[in-house]
TIMAR-788928 format. One line per 8 residues: their letters; for each residue x, y, z of C-alpha. Coordinates in steps of 0.1 Angstrom, whole numbers. Layout:
N
a	X:Y:Z | ...
# end
This chain:
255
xxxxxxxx	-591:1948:1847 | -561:1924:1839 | -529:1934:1826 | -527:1930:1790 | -501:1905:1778 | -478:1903:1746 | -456:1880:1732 | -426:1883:1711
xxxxxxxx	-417:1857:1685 | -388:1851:1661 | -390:1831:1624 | -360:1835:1598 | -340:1867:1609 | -312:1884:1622 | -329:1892:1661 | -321:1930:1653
xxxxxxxx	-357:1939:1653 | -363:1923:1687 | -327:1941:1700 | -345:1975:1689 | -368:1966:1718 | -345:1959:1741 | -330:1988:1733 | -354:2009:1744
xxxxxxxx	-341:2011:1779 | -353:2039:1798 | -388:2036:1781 | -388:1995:1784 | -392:1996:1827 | -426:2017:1823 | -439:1994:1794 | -431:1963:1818
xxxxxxxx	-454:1983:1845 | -484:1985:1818 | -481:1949:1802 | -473:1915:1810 | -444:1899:1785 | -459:1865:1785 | -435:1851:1756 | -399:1869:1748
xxxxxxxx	-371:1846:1744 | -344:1870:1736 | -355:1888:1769 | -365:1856:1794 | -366:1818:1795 | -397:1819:1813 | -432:1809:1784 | -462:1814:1790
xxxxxxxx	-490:1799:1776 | -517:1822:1756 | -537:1835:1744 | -519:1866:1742 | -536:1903:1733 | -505:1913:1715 | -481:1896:1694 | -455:1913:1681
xxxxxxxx	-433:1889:1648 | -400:1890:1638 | -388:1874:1604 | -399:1853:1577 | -413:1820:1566 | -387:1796:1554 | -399:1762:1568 | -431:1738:1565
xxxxxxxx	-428:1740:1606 | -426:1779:1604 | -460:1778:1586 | -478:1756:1612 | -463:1777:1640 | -476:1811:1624 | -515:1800:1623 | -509:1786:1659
xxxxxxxx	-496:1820:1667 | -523:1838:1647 | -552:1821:1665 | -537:1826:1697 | -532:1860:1696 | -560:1892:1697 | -537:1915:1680 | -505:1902:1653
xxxxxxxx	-479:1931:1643 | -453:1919:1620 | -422:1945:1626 | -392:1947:1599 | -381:1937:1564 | -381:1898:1570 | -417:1894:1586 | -432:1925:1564
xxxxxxxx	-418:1918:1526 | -396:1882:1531 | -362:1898:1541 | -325:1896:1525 | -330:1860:1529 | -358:1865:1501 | -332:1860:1478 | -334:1826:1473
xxxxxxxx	-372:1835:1460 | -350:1843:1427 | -323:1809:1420 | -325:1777:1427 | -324:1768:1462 | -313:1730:1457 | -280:1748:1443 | -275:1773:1469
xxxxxxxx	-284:1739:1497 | -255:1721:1476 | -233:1751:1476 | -231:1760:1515 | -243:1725:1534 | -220:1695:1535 | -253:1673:1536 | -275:1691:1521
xxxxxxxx	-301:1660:1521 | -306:1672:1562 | -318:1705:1553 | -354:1709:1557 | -369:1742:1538 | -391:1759:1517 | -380:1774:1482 | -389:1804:1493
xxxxxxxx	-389:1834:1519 | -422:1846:1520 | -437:1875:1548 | -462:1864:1577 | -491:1886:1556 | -487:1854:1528 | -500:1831:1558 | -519:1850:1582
xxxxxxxx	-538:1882:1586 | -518:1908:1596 | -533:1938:1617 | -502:1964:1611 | -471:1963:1597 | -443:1980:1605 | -410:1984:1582 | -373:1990:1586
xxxxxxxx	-341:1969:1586 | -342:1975:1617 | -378:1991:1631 | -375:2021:1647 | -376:2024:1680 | -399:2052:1688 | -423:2038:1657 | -421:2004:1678
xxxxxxxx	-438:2020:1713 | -461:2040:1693 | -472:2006:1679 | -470:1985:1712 | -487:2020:1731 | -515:2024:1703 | -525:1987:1703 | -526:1984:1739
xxxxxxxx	-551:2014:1739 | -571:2000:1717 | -565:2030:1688 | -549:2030:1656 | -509:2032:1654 | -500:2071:1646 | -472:2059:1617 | -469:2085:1591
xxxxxxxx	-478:2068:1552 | -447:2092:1533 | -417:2092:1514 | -380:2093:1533 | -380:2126:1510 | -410:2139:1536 | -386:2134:1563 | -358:2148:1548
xxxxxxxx	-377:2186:1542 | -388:2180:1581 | -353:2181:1590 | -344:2208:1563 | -318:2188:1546 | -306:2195:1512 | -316:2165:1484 | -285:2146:1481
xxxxxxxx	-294:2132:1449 | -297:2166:1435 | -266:2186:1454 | -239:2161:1456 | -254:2130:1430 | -253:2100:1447 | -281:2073:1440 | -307:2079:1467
xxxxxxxx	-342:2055:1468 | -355:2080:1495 | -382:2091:1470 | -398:2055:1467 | -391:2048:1500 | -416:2046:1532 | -407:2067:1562 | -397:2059:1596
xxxxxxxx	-360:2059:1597 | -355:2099:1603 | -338:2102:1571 | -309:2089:1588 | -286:2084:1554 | -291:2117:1538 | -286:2133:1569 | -250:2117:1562
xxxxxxxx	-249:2130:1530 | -257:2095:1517 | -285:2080:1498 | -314:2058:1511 | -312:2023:1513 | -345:2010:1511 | -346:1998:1542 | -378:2003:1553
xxxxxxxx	-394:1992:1519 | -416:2008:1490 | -436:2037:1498 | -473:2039:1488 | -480:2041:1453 | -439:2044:1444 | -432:2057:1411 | -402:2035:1400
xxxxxxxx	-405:2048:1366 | -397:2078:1373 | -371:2066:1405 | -351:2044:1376 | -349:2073:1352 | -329:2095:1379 | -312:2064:1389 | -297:2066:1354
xxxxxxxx	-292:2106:1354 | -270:2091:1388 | -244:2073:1362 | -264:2037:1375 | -270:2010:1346 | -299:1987:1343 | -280:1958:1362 | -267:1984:1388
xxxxxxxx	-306:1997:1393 | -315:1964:1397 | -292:1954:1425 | -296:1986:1441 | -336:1973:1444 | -324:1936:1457 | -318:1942:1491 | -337:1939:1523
xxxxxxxx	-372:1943:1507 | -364:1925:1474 | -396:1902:1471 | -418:1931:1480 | -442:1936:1450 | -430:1971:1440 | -398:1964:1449 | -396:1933:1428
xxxxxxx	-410:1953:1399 | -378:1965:1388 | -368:1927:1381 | -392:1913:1363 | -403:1947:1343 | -368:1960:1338 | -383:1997:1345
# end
Protein backbone atom coordinates (compact mmCIF):
# COMPACT_ATOMS: atom_id res chain seq x y z
CA UNK A 1 0.00 0.00 0.00
CA UNK A 2 1.46 3.54 -0.77
CA UNK A 3 1.97 6.16 1.67
CA UNK A 4 -0.71 8.59 1.61
CA UNK A 5 0.32 12.13 0.67
CA UNK A 6 -0.93 15.68 1.82
CA UNK A 7 -0.47 18.98 0.82
CA UNK A 8 -0.54 22.17 2.65
CA UNK A 9 -1.59 25.34 0.89
CA UNK A 10 -1.83 29.06 1.89
CA UNK A 11 -4.48 31.91 0.31
CA UNK A 12 -5.04 35.33 2.19
CA UNK A 13 -3.68 34.86 5.83
CA UNK A 14 -1.43 35.33 8.51
CA UNK A 15 0.61 31.59 8.16
CA UNK A 16 -0.34 31.05 11.95
CA UNK A 17 -2.60 28.18 11.14
CA UNK A 18 0.18 26.44 9.19
CA UNK A 19 2.87 27.46 12.32
CA UNK A 20 0.29 25.44 14.61
CA UNK A 21 1.57 22.48 12.49
CA UNK A 22 4.79 23.11 12.74
CA UNK A 23 4.44 23.41 16.13
CA UNK A 24 3.49 20.22 16.76
CA UNK A 25 7.00 19.01 17.32
CA UNK A 26 7.33 15.97 19.07
CA UNK A 27 4.11 14.56 17.34
CA UNK A 28 5.15 16.02 13.70
CA UNK A 29 8.41 13.23 13.24
CA UNK A 30 5.80 10.21 13.65
CA UNK A 31 3.16 11.97 11.27
CA UNK A 32 6.15 12.33 8.70
CA UNK A 33 6.70 8.39 9.18
CA UNK A 34 2.83 7.78 8.26
CA UNK A 35 2.41 10.38 5.34
CA UNK A 36 4.20 11.81 2.58
CA UNK A 37 4.11 15.91 2.67
CA UNK A 38 3.99 16.26 -1.10
CA UNK A 39 3.26 20.17 -1.00
CA UNK A 40 4.22 22.53 2.26
CA UNK A 41 5.95 25.57 1.52
CA UNK A 42 6.26 27.01 4.91
CA UNK A 43 8.02 23.62 5.78
CA UNK A 44 10.08 22.72 2.30
CA UNK A 45 10.93 24.13 -1.14
CA UNK A 46 10.64 20.82 -2.58
CA UNK A 47 6.57 20.50 -4.81
CA UNK A 48 5.32 17.82 -5.81
CA UNK A 49 2.93 17.30 -8.26
CA UNK A 50 -0.62 15.65 -7.25
CA UNK A 51 -2.96 14.39 -6.89
CA UNK A 52 -2.76 14.52 -3.30
CA UNK A 53 -5.20 12.35 -0.72
CA UNK A 54 -5.14 15.20 1.72
CA UNK A 55 -5.20 18.83 1.48
CA UNK A 56 -5.12 20.73 4.20
CA UNK A 57 -6.15 25.11 3.34
CA UNK A 58 -5.16 27.99 4.97
CA UNK A 59 -6.90 31.47 4.33
CA UNK A 60 -9.27 33.17 2.16
CA UNK A 61 -10.27 34.08 -1.25
CA UNK A 62 -9.28 37.62 -2.21
CA UNK A 63 -8.07 37.33 -5.89
CA UNK A 64 -9.62 36.25 -9.35
CA UNK A 65 -6.15 33.94 -9.44
CA UNK A 66 -7.02 32.64 -5.83
CA UNK A 67 -10.35 31.35 -7.29
CA UNK A 68 -8.75 29.43 -10.25
CA UNK A 69 -6.12 28.03 -7.95
CA UNK A 70 -8.88 26.65 -5.32
CA UNK A 71 -10.82 24.47 -8.06
CA UNK A 72 -7.37 23.32 -9.37
CA UNK A 73 -6.64 22.37 -5.81
CA UNK A 74 -10.14 20.92 -5.28
CA UNK A 75 -9.98 18.53 -8.18
CA UNK A 76 -6.61 17.45 -7.33
CA UNK A 77 -7.15 16.51 -4.07
CA UNK A 78 -9.22 13.19 -2.53
CA UNK A 79 -9.84 14.91 0.76
CA UNK A 80 -9.94 19.25 1.20
CA UNK A 81 -9.96 20.48 5.06
CA UNK A 82 -10.10 24.14 5.29
CA UNK A 83 -8.45 24.94 8.94
CA UNK A 84 -9.01 28.55 10.77
CA UNK A 85 -11.02 31.70 10.58
CA UNK A 86 -9.76 32.99 7.04
CA UNK A 87 -10.32 29.70 5.02
CA UNK A 88 -13.59 28.66 7.19
CA UNK A 89 -15.71 32.17 7.53
CA UNK A 90 -13.39 34.87 5.33
CA UNK A 91 -11.07 36.03 8.18
CA UNK A 92 -10.28 39.67 9.71
CA UNK A 93 -9.47 40.55 6.27
CA UNK A 94 -13.38 40.01 5.69
CA UNK A 95 -13.65 43.32 6.64
CA UNK A 96 -13.50 44.92 3.56
CA UNK A 97 -16.84 42.55 2.73
CA UNK A 98 -18.50 45.71 4.69
CA UNK A 99 -16.86 49.43 2.90
CA UNK A 100 -15.77 50.17 -0.08
CA UNK A 101 -12.64 48.54 -1.13
CA UNK A 102 -11.68 51.20 -3.95
CA UNK A 103 -11.33 53.61 -0.80
CA UNK A 104 -9.43 51.41 1.46
CA UNK A 105 -7.00 50.46 -2.16
CA UNK A 106 -6.77 54.49 -2.33
CA UNK A 107 -6.10 54.83 1.36
CA UNK A 108 -3.06 52.34 1.94
CA UNK A 109 -1.48 51.81 -1.89
CA UNK A 110 0.44 54.56 -3.52
CA UNK A 111 -0.80 53.13 -6.95
CA UNK A 112 -3.63 51.69 -6.24
CA UNK A 113 -4.33 51.11 -10.13
CA UNK A 114 -1.57 47.91 -9.64
CA UNK A 115 -3.64 46.23 -7.11
CA UNK A 116 -5.37 43.28 -8.51
CA UNK A 117 -8.48 42.01 -6.00
CA UNK A 118 -11.72 40.98 -5.31
CA UNK A 119 -14.22 43.24 -3.27
CA UNK A 120 -14.48 40.71 -1.06
CA UNK A 121 -12.97 37.93 1.40
CA UNK A 122 -14.96 35.10 0.93
CA UNK A 123 -14.15 31.31 2.66
CA UNK A 124 -12.96 28.24 0.33
CA UNK A 125 -16.68 26.55 1.20
CA UNK A 126 -18.11 29.75 -1.25
CA UNK A 127 -15.89 27.98 -4.15
CA UNK A 128 -15.37 24.53 -3.50
CA UNK A 129 -16.85 21.64 -1.49
CA UNK A 130 -15.42 21.43 1.62
CA UNK A 131 -15.17 17.94 3.48
CA UNK A 132 -14.47 19.37 7.19
CA UNK A 133 -13.85 22.47 8.69
CA UNK A 134 -12.05 23.30 11.32
CA UNK A 135 -12.14 26.83 13.35
CA UNK A 136 -9.92 28.88 15.53
CA UNK A 137 -7.66 32.03 15.06
CA UNK A 138 -5.35 29.90 15.30
CA UNK A 139 -6.57 25.91 14.99
CA UNK A 140 -5.74 23.93 17.70
CA UNK A 141 -3.14 21.78 17.64
CA UNK A 142 -4.39 18.63 19.04
CA UNK A 143 -7.94 19.28 16.99
CA UNK A 144 -5.42 19.56 13.89
CA UNK A 145 -3.85 15.65 14.28
CA UNK A 146 -7.16 14.46 15.24
CA UNK A 147 -8.13 15.85 11.74
CA UNK A 148 -5.02 14.92 9.77
CA UNK A 149 -5.06 11.16 11.90
CA UNK A 150 -8.98 10.66 11.26
CA UNK A 151 -8.78 11.45 7.47
CA UNK A 152 -5.86 9.46 6.97
CA UNK A 153 -7.81 6.47 8.49
CA UNK A 154 -10.42 6.90 6.49
CA UNK A 155 -13.04 7.79 9.70
CA UNK A 156 -14.82 10.80 10.60
CA UNK A 157 -12.77 13.71 12.62
CA UNK A 158 -13.67 13.20 16.55
CA UNK A 159 -14.22 17.34 16.99
CA UNK A 160 -16.78 17.98 19.67
CA UNK A 161 -20.07 20.33 18.03
CA UNK A 162 -20.31 22.65 21.70
CA UNK A 163 -20.26 25.91 23.16
CA UNK A 164 -16.70 27.35 24.83
CA UNK A 165 -19.21 27.37 27.88
CA UNK A 166 -19.04 23.13 27.52
CA UNK A 167 -15.42 23.55 27.90
CA UNK A 168 -15.38 25.78 30.55
CA UNK A 169 -17.72 23.30 33.14
CA UNK A 170 -15.03 20.42 31.81
CA UNK A 171 -12.35 22.34 33.39
CA UNK A 172 -14.63 23.50 36.43
CA UNK A 173 -14.17 27.10 35.88
CA UNK A 174 -16.41 29.69 37.31
CA UNK A 175 -18.56 31.77 34.50
CA UNK A 176 -16.72 34.93 34.14
CA UNK A 177 -19.47 36.71 32.81
CA UNK A 178 -21.50 35.94 35.77
CA UNK A 179 -18.69 36.21 38.80
CA UNK A 180 -16.49 39.02 37.72
CA UNK A 181 -18.74 40.72 34.52
CA UNK A 182 -16.78 40.97 31.74
CA UNK A 183 -18.31 40.51 28.09
CA UNK A 184 -17.73 36.93 27.27
CA UNK A 185 -19.02 35.32 23.62
CA UNK A 186 -18.15 31.84 25.08
CA UNK A 187 -21.90 30.96 25.00
CA UNK A 188 -22.22 31.43 21.13
CA UNK A 189 -18.99 30.31 20.54
CA UNK A 190 -17.81 26.73 18.98
CA UNK A 191 -15.35 24.79 21.00
CA UNK A 192 -11.81 23.82 20.47
CA UNK A 193 -9.76 26.38 22.14
CA UNK A 194 -9.78 24.78 25.86
CA UNK A 195 -11.49 27.74 27.21
CA UNK A 196 -8.19 29.26 27.13
CA UNK A 197 -9.59 33.05 27.99
CA UNK A 198 -11.85 32.32 30.80
CA UNK A 199 -9.40 30.25 32.24
CA UNK A 200 -7.62 33.78 32.55
CA UNK A 201 -10.43 35.20 33.96
CA UNK A 202 -11.19 36.84 30.60
CA UNK A 203 -14.04 36.57 28.16
CA UNK A 204 -14.07 34.63 24.75
CA UNK A 205 -13.11 36.17 21.73
CA UNK A 206 -14.82 34.37 19.13
CA UNK A 207 -12.19 33.04 17.77
CA UNK A 208 -13.14 29.95 16.72
CA UNK A 209 -16.50 31.29 15.24
CA UNK A 210 -20.38 30.72 15.97
CA UNK A 211 -21.44 27.71 17.53
CA UNK A 212 -24.33 25.56 16.19
CA UNK A 213 -27.60 27.06 16.30
CA UNK A 214 -26.15 30.40 18.47
CA UNK A 215 -28.73 32.23 20.23
CA UNK A 216 -27.45 35.90 19.65
CA UNK A 217 -30.57 37.16 20.95
CA UNK A 218 -30.22 36.12 23.96
CA UNK A 219 -25.97 36.50 23.74
CA UNK A 220 -26.78 40.56 22.91
CA UNK A 221 -29.23 40.88 25.80
CA UNK A 222 -26.33 39.88 28.43
CA UNK A 223 -23.96 41.69 26.41
CA UNK A 224 -25.99 44.71 27.55
CA UNK A 225 -26.51 43.44 31.31
CA UNK A 226 -22.27 43.58 30.67
CA UNK A 227 -22.58 47.71 30.40
CA UNK A 228 -21.94 47.00 26.25
CA UNK A 229 -23.99 49.37 23.81
CA UNK A 230 -25.35 48.39 20.44
CA UNK A 231 -22.23 49.84 18.57
CA UNK A 232 -19.94 48.13 21.23
CA UNK A 233 -21.93 44.65 20.62
CA UNK A 234 -21.48 45.09 17.23
CA UNK A 235 -17.70 45.42 17.15
CA UNK A 236 -17.24 42.91 19.71
CA UNK A 237 -18.95 40.43 16.79
CA UNK A 238 -16.52 42.06 13.85
CA UNK A 239 -13.57 40.24 14.46
CA UNK A 240 -11.99 37.14 13.07
CA UNK A 241 -15.27 35.45 11.94
CA UNK A 242 -17.13 38.70 10.99
CA UNK A 243 -18.66 37.57 7.50
CA UNK A 244 -19.80 34.30 9.07
CA UNK A 245 -23.54 34.17 8.72
CA UNK A 246 -24.44 34.14 12.41
CA UNK A 247 -21.80 36.22 13.15
CA UNK A 248 -22.83 38.80 10.65
CA UNK A 249 -26.25 38.69 12.05
CA UNK A 250 -25.66 41.17 14.64
CA UNK A 251 -24.89 43.76 11.71
CA UNK A 252 -27.37 43.66 9.55
CA UNK A 253 -30.35 42.70 12.22
CA UNK A 254 -29.06 44.94 15.04
CA UNK A 255 -30.07 42.01 17.57
Amino acid sequence: MSTPTMAVWKFASCDGCQLTLLDCEDELLPLAETVHISHFLEMSSAVEVGPYDLSLVEGSITTAADVERIHRIRDNSEYLVTIGACATSGGIQALRNFADITEFMSVVYASPEYIDTLATATPIAAHVPVDFELRGCPIDRRQLLEVISSYLARRKPNIPDTSVCAECKRRGLTCVMVSDGPPCLGPVTHSGCGALCPAQSRGCYGCFGPSSDPNLTAMSGWLRICGMTDEGIERVFSTFNVSSPEFDGIRRDGQ
